[in-house]
Backbone of each chain as ProteinMPNN parsed JSONL, in Angstrom:
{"seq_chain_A": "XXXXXXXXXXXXXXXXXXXXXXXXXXXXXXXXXXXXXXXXXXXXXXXXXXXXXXXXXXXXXXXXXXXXXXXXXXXXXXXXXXXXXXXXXXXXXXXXXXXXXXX", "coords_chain_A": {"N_chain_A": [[15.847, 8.563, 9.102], [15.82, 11.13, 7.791], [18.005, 10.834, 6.414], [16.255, 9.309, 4.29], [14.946, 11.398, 3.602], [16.253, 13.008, 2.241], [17.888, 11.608, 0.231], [15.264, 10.796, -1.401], [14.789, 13.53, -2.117], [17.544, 13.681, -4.008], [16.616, 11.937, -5.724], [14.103, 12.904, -7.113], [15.244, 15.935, -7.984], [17.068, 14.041, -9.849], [15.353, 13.38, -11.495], [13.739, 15.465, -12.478], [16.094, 16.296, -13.775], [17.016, 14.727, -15.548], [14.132, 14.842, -17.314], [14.339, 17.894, -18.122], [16.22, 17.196, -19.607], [15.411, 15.302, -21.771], [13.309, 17.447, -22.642], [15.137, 19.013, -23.719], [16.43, 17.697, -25.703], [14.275, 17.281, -27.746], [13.619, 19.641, -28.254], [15.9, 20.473, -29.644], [16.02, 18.851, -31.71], [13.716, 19.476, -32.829], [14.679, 22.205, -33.752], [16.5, 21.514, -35.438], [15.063, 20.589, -37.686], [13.405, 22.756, -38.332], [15.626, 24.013, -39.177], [16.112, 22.934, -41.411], [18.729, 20.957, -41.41], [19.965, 17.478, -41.013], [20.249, 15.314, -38.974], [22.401, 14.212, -36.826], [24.148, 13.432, -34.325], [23.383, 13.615, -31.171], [24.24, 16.967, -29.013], [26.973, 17.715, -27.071], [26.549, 18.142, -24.386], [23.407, 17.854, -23.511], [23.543, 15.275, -24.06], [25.451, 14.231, -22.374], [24.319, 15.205, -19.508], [21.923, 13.821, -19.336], [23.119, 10.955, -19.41], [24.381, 11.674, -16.687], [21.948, 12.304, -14.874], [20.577, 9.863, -15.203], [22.154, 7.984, -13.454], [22.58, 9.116, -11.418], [19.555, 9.235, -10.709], [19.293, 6.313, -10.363], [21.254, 5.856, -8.631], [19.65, 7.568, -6.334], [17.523, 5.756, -5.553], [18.66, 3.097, -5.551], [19.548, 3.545, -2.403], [16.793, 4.244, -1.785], [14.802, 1.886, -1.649], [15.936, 0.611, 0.33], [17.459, -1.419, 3.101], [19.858, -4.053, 3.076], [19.599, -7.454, 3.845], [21.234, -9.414, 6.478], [22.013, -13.145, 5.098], [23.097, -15.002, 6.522], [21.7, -17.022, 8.669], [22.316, -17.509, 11.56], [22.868, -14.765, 11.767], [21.523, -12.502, 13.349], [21.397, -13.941, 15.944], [24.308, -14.053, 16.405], [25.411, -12.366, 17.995], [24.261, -12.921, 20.845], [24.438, -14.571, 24.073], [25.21, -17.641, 25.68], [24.043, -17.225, 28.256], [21.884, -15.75, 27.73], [19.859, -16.96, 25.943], [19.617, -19.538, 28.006], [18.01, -17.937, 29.693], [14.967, -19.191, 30.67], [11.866, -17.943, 31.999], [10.043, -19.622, 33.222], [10.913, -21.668, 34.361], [12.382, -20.741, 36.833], [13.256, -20.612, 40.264], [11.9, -20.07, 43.484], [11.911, -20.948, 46.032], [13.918, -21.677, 47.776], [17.169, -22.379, 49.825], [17.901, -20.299, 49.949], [15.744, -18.812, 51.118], [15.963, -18.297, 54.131], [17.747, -16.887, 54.202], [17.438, -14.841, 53.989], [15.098, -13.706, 55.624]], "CA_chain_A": [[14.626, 9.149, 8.553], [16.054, 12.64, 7.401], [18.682, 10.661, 5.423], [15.412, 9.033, 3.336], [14.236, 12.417, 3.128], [17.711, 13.073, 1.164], [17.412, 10.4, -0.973], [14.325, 10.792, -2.174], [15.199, 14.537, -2.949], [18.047, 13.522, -5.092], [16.051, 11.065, -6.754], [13.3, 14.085, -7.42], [16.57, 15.873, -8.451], [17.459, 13.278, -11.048], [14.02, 13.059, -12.299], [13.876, 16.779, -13.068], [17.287, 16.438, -14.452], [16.538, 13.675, -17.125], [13.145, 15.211, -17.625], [14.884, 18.842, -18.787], [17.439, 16.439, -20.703], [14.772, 15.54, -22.654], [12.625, 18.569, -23.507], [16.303, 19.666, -24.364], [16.616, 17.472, -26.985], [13.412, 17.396, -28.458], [13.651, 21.288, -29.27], [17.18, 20.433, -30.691], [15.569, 18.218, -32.994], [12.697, 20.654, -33.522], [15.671, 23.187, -34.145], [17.253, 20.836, -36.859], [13.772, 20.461, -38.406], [13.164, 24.111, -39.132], [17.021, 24.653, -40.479], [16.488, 21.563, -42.331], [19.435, 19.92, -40.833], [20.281, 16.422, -40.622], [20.243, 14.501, -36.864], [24.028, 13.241, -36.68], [23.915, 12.804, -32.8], [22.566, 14.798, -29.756], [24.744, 17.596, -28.304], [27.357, 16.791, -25.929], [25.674, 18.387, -22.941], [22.581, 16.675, -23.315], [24.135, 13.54, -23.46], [26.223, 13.817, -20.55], [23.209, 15.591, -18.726], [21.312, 12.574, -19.19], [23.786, 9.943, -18.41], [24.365, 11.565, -15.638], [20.887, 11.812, -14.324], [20.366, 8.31, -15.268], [23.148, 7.628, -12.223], [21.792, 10.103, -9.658], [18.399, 8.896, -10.026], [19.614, 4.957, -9.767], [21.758, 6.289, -6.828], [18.563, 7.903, -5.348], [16.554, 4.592, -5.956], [19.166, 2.444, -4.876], [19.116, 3.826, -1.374], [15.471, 5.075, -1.125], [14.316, 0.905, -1.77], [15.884, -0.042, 1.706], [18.545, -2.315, 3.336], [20.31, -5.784, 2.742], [19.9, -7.975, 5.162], [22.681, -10.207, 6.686], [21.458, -13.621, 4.993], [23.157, -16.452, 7.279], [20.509, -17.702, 9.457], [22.636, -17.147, 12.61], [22.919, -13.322, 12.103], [21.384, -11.783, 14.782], [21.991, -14.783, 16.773], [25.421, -14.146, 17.085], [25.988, -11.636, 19.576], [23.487, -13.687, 21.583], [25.557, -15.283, 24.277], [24.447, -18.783, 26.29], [22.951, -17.285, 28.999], [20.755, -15.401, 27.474], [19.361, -18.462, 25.79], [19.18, -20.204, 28.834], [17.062, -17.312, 30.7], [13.579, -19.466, 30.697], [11.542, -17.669, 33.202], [9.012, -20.851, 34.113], [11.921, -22.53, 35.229], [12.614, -19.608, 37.898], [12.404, -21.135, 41.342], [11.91, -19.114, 44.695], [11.072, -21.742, 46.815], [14.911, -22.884, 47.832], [17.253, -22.462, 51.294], [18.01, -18.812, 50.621], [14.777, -17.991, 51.757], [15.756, -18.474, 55.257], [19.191, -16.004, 55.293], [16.888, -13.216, 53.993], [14.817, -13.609, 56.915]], "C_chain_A": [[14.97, 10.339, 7.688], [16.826, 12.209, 6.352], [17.744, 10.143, 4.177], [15.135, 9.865, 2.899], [15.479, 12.828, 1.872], [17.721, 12.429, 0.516], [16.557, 10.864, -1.98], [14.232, 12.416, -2.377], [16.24, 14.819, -4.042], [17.38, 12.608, -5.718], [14.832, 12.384, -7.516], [14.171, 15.119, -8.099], [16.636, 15.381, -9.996], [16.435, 12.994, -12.144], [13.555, 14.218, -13.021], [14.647, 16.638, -13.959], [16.764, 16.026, -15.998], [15.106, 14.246, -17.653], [13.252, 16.35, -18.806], [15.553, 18.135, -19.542], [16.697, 16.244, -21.916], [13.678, 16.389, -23.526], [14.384, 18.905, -24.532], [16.535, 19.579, -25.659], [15.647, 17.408, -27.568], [13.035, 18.979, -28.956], [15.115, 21.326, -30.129], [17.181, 19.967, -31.741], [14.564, 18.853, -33.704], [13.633, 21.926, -33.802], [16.229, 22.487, -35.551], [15.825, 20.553, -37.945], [13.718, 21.741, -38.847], [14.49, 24.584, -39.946], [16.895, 23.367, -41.438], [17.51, 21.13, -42.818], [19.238, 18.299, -40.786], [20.574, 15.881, -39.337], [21.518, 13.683, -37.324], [23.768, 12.293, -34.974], [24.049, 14.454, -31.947], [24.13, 15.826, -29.766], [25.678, 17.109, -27.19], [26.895, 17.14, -24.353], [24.67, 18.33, -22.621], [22.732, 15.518, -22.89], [24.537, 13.354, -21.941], [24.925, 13.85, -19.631], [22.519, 14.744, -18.485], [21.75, 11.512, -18.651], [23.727, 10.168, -17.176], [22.909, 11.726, -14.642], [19.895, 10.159, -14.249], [21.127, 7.936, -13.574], [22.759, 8.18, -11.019], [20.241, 9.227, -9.766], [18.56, 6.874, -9.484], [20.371, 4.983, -8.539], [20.43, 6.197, -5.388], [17.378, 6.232, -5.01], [17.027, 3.267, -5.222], [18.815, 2.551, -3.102], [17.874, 4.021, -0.565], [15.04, 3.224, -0.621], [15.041, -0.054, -0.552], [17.347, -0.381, 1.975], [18.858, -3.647, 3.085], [20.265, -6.068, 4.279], [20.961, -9.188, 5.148], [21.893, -11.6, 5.868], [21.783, -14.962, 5.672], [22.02, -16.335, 8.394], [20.828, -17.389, 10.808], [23.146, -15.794, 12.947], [22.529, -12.386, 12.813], [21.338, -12.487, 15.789], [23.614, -14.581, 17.464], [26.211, -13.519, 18.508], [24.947, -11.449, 20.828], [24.82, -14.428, 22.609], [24.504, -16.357, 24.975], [23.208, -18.641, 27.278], [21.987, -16.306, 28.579], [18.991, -16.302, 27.085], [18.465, -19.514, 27.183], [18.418, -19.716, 30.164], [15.839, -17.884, 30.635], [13.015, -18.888, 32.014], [10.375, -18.921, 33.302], [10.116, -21.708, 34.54], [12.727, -21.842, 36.631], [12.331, -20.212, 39.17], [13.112, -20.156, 42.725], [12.088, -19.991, 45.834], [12.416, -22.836, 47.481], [15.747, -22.397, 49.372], [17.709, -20.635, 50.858], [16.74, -17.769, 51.029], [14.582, -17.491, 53.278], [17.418, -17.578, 55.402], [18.33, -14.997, 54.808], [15.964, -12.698, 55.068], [15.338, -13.026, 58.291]], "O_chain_A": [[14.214, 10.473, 6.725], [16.688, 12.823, 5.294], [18.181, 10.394, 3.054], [14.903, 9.758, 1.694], [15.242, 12.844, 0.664], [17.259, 13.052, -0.441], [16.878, 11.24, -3.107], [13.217, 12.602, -3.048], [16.136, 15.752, -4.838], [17.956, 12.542, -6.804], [15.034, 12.581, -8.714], [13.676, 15.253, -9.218], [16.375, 16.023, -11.013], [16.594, 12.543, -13.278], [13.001, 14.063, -14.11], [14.205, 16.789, -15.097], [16.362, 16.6, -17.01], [15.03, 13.934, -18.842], [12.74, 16.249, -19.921], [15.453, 18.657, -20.653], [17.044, 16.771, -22.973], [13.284, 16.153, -24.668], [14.54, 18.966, -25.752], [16.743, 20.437, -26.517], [16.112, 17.519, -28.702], [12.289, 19.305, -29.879], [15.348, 22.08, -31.074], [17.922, 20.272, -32.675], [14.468, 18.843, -34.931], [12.921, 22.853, -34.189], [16.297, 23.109, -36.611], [16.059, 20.297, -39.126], [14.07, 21.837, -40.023], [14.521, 25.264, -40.972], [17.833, 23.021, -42.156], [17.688, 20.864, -44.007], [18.107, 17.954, -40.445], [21.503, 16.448, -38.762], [21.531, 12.695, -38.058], [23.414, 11.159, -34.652], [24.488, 15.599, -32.055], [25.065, 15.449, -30.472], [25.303, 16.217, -26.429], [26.955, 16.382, -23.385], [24.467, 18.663, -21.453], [22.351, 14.881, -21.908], [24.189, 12.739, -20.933], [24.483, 12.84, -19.084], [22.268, 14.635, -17.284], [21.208, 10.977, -17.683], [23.232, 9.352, -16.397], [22.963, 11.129, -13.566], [19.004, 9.665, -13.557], [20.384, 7.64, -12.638], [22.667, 7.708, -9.887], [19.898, 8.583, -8.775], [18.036, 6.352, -8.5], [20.16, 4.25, -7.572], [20.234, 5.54, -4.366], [16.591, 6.088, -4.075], [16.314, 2.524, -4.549], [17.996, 1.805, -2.566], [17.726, 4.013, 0.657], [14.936, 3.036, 0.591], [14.783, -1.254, -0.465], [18.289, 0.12, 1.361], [17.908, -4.396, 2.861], [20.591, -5.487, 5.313], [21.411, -9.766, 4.159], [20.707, -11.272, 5.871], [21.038, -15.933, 5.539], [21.664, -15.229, 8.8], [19.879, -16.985, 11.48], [23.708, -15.528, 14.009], [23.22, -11.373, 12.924], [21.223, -11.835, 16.826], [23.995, -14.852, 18.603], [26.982, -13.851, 19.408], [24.755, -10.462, 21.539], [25.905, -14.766, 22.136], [23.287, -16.174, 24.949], [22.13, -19.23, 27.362], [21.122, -16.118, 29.435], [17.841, -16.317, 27.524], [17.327, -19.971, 27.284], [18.178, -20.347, 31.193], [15.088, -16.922, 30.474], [13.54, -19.229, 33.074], [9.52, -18.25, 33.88], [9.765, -22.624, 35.284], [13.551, -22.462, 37.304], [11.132, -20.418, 39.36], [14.25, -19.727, 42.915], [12.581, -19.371, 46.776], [12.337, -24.048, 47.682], [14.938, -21.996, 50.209], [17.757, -19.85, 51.804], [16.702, -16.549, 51.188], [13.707, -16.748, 53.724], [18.111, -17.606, 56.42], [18.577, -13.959, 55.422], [15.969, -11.519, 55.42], [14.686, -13.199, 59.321]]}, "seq_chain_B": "XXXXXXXXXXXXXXXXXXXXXXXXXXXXXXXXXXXXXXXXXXXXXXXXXXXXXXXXXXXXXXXXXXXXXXXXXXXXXXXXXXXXXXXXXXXXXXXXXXXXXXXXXXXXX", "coords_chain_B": {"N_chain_B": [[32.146, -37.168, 10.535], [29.476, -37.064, 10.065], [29.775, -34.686, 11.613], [31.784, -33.526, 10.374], [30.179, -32.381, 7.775], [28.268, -31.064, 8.601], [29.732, -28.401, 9.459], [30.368, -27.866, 7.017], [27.915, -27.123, 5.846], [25.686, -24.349, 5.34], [23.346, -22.68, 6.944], [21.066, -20.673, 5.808], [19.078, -18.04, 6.071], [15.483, -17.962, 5.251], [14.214, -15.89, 4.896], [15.25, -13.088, 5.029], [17.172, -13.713, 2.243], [14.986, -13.393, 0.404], [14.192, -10.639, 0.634], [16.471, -9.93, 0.412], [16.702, -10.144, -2.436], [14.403, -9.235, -3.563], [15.024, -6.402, -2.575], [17.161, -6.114, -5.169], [15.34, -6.669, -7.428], [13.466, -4.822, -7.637], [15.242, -2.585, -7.876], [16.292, -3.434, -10.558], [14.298, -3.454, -12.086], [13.565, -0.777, -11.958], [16.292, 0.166, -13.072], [16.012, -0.92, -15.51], [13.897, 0.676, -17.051], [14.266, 3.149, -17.024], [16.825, 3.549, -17.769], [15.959, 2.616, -19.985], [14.232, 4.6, -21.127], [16.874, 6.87, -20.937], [17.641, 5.947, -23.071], [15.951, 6.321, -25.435], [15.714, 8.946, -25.215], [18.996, 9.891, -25.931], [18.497, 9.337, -28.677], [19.744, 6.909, -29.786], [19.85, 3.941, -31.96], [18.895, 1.072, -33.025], [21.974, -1.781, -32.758], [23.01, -0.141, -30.973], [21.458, 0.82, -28.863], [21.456, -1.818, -27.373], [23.714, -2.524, -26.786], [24.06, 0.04, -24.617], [21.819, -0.866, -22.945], [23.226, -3.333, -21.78], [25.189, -2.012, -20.497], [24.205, -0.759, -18.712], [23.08, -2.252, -17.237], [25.417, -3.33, -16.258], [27.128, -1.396, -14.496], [24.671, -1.147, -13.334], [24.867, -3.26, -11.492], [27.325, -3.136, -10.303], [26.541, -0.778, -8.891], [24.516, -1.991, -7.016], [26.885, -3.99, -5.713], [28.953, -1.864, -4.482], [26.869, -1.205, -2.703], [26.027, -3.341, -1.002], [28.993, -3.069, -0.373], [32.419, -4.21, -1.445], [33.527, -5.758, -0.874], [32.811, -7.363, 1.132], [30.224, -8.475, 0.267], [29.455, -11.4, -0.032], [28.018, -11.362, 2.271], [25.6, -10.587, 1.578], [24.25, -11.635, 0.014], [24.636, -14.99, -2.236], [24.992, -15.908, -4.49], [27.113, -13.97, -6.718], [27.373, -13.715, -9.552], [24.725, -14.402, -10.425], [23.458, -12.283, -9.799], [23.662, -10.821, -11.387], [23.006, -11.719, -13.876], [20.422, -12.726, -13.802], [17.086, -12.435, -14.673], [17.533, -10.923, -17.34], [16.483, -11.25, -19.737], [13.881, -10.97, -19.542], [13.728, -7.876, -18.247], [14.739, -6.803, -20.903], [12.424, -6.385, -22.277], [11.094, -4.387, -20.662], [12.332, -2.711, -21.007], [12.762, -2.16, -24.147], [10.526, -1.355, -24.248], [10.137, 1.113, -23.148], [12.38, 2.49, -24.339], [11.487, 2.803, -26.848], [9.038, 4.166, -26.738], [9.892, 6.376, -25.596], [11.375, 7.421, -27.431], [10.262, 7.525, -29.185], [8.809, 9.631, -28.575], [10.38, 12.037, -28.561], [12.216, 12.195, -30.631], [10.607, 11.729, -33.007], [7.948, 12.947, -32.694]], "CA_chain_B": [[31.906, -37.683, 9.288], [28.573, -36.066, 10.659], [30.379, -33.362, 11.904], [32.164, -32.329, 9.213], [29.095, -31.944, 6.714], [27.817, -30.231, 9.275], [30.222, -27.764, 9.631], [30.522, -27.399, 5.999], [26.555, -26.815, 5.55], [25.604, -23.051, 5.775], [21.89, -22.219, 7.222], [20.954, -19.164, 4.728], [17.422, -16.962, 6.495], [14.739, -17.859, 3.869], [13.247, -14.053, 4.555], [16.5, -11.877, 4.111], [17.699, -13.703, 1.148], [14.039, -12.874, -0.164], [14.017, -9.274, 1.221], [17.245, -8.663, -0.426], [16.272, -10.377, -3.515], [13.039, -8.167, -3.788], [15.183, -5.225, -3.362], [17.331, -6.283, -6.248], [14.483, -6.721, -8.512], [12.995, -3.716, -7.236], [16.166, -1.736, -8.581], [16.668, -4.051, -11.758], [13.004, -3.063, -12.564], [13.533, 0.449, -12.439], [16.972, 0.458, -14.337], [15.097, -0.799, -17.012], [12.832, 1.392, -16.997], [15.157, 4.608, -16.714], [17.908, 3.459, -19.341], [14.995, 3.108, -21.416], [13.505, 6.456, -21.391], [17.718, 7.895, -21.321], [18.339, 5.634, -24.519], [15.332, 6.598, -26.442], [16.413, 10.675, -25.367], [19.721, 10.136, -26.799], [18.291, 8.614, -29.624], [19.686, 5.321, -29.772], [19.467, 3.424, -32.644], [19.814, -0.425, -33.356], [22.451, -2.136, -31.724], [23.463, 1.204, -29.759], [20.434, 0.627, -27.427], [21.241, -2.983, -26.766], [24.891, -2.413, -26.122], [23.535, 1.306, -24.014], [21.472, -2.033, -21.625], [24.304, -4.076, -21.311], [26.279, -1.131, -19.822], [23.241, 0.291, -17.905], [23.139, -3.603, -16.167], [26.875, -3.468, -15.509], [26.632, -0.277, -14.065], [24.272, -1.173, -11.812], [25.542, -4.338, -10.886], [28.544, -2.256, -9.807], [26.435, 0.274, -8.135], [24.674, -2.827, -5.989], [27.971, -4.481, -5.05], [29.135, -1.055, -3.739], [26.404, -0.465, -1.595], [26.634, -4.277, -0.206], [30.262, -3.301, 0.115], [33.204, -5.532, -2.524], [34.944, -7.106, 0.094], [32.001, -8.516, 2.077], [28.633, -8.608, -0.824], [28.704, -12.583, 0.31], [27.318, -11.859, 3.614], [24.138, -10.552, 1.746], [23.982, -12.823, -1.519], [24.949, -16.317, -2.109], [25.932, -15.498, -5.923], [27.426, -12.435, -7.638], [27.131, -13.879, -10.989], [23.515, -14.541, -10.314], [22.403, -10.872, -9.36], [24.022, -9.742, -12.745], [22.187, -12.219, -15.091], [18.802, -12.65, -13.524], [16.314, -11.603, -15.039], [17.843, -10.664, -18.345], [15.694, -10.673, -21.229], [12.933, -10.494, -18.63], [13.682, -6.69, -18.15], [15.017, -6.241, -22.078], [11.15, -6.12, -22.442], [10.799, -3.445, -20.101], [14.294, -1.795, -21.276], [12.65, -1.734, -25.349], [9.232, -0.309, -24.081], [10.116, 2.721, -22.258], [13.048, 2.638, -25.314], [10.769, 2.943, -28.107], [8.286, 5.056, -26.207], [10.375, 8.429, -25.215], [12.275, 7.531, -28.756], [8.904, 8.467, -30.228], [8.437, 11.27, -27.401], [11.19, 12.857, -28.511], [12.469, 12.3, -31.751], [9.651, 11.708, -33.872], [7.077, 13.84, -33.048]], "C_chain_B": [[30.784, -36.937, 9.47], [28.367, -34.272, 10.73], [30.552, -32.434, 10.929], [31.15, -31.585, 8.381], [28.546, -30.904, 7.526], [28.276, -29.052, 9.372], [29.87, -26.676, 8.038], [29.225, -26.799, 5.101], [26.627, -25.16, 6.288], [24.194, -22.416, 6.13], [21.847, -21.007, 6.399], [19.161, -18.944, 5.571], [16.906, -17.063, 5.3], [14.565, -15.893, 3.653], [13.989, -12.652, 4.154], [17.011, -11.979, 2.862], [16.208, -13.021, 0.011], [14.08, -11.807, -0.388], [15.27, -8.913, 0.451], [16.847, -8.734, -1.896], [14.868, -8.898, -4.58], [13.599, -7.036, -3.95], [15.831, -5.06, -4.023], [16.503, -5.95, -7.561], [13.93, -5.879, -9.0], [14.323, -2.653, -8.811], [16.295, -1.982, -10.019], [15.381, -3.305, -12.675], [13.196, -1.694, -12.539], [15.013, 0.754, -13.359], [17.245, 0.405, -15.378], [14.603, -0.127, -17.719], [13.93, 2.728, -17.386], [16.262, 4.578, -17.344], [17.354, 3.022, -20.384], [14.937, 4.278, -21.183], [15.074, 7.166, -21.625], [18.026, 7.335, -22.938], [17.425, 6.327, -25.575], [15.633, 8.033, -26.251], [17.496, 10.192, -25.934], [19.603, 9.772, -27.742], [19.007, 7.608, -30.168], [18.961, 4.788, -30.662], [20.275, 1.869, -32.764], [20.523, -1.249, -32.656], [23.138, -1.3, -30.399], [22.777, 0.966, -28.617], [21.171, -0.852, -26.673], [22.787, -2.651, -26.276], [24.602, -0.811, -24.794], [22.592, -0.037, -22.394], [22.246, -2.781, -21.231], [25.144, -3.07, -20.176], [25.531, -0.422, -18.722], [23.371, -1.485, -16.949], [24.462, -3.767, -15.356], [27.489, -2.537, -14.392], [25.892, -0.536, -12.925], [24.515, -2.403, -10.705], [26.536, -3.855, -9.803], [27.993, -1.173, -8.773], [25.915, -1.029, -6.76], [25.712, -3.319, -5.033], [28.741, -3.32, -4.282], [28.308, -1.198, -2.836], [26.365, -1.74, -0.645], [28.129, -4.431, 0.525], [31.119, -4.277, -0.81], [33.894, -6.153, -1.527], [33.786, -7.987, 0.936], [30.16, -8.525, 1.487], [28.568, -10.295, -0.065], [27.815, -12.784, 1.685], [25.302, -11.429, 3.132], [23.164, -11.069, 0.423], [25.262, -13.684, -1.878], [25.663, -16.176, -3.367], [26.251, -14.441, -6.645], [27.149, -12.64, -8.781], [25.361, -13.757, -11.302], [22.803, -13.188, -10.585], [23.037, -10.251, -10.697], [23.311, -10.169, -13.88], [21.124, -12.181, -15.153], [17.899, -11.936, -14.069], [16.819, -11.021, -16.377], [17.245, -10.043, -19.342], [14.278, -10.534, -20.574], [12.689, -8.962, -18.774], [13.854, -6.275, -19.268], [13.425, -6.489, -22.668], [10.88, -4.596, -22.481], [11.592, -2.572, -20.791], [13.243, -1.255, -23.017], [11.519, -1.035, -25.222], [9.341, 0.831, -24.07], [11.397, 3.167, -24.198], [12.404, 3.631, -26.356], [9.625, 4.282, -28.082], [8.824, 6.783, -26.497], [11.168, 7.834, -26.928], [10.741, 8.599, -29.531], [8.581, 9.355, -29.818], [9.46, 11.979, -28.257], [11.611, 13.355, -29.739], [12.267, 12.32, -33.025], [8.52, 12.62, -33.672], [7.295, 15.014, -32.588]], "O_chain_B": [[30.966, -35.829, 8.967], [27.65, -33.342, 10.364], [30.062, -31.351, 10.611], [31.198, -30.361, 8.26], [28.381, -29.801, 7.003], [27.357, -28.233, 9.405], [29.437, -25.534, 7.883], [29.333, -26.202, 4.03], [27.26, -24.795, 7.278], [23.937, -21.454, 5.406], [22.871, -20.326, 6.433], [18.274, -19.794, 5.492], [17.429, -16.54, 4.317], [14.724, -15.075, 2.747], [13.684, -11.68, 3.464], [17.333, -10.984, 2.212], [16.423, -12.314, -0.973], [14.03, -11.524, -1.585], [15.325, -7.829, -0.13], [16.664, -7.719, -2.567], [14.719, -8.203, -5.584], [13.284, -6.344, -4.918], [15.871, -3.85, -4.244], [16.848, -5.208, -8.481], [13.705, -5.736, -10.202], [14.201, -2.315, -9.988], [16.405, -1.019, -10.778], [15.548, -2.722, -13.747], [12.779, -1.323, -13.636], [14.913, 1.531, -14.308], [18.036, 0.987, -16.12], [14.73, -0.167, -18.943], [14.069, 2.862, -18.602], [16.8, 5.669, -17.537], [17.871, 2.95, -21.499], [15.972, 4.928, -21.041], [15.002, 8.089, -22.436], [18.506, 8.039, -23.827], [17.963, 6.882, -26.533], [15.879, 8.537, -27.347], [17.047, 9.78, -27.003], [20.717, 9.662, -28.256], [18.746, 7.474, -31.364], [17.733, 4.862, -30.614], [21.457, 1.535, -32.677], [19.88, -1.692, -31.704], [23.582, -1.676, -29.314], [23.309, 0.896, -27.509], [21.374, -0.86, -25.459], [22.852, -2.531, -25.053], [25.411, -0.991, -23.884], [22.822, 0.06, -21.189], [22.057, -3.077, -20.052], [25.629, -3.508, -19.133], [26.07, 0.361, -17.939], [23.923, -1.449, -15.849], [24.598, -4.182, -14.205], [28.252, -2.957, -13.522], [26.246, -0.277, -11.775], [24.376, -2.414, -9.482], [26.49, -4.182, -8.617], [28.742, -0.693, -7.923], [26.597, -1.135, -5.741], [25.601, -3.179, -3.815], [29.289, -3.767, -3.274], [28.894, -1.382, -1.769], [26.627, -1.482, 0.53], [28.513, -5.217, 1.391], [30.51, -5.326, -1.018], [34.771, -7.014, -1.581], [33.963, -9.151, 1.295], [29.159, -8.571, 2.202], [27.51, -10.47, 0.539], [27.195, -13.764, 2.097], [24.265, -11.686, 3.743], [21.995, -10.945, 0.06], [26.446, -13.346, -1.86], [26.887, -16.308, -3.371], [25.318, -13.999, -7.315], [26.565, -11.697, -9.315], [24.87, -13.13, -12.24], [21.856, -12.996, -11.348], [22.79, -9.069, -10.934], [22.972, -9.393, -14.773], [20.524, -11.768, -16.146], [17.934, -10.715, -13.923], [15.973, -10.138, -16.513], [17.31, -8.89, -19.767], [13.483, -9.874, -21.244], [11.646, -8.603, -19.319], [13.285, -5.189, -19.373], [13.462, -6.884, -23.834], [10.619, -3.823, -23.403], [11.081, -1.49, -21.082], [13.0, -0.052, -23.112], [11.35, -0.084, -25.985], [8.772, 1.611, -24.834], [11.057, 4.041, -24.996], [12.68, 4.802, -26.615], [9.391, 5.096, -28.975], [8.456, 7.77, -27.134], [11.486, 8.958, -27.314], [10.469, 9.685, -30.042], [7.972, 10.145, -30.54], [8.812, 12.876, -28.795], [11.517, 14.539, -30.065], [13.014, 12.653, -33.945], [8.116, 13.116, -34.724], [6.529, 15.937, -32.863]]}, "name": "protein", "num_of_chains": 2, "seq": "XXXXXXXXXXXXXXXXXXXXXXXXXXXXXXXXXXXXXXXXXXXXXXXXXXXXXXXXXXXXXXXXXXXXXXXXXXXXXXXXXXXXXXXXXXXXXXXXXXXXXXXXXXXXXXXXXXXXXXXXXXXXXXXXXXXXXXXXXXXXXXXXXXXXXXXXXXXXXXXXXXXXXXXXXXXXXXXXXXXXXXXXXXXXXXXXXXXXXXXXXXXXXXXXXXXX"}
């Protein structure tokens, strides 16, 4: 439970991240607009900044959206053993000669 | 003769292969979504974006098969090739939306 809570704070995290990534660059481009500059390509610590919040929040996302389950058919069967199987209680009978040494 | 087939047949749980499936799709659907919106911030143009989704799919392909584990992913999907293609141009929908979107968030106005 506490580890979901972790999760879904780096995903909140990563969502900030990439969020600031992009105000970032949209005043960098509103910066190249008033020097009336040319747009080559972003900054390199935008970029990265972004990639890497791209990865943290698919991290966070990955994990938050659950577990795999085993998918053979006999997967929680297995560490089932016979007699468990063969505990039917309506087949339970009382009614046999050790009723007469508990006496 | 029986036997053998028998042996060689593998019961697969309809509801886990579903359940993982779903949370595949789940993920696929948001790393669509979320390497759109980083491609259109770095402004990404042309074939940059489409090669920028190829690498955002491979990527997460890679991040799935980690978290299934690389030495034992078959115990919780039947095909690896499968969970990397699926869905393809399905999501390069989603992938040019959000794309085009924050492109215009950002860099155009």
């Amino acid at each position: 439970m506490s580890s979901n809570a972790l999760y879904k704070f780096i995903l909140t995290l990563g969502f900030l991240s990439l969020f600031h990534a992009a105000y970032s660059a949209a005043q960098h481009r509103s910066y190249l607009r008033l020097n009336e500059l040319d747009f080559t390509r972003l900054p390199t610590d935008i970029f990265i900044q972004a990639l890497i919040s791209l990865f943290v929040i698919i991290y966070g996302v990955l994990h938050v959206v659950g577990d795999f389950k085993e998918i053979k058919a006999s997967a929680d069967l297995e560490n089932k053993s016979w007699e468990t199987f063969r505990n039917v209680q309506a087949f339970y009978t009382f009614c046999h000669r050790g009723q007469s040494f508990s006496t | 003769m029986s036997a053998k087939s028998k042996q060689d047949a593998i019961a697969y749980s309809e509801g886990a292969i579903r359940n993982n499936l779903s949370i595949v799709e789940y993920c696929r659907t948001s790393m669509a979504a979320l390497s759109g919106c980083t491609a259109g911030l770095l402004g990404l143009t042309s074939l940059h974006g489409a090669f920028f989704y190829i690498f955002a799919l491979i990527s997460l392909w890679l991040m799935i098969l980690f978290k299934a584990g690389f030495s034992n992913w078959d115990k919780y999907f039947i095909s690896r090739k499968a969970l990397l293609t699926n869905g393809f141009f399905g999501q390069l929908f989603t992938y040019i939306l959000c794309w085009t979107f924050i492109y215009g968030m950002v860099h155009v106005y």
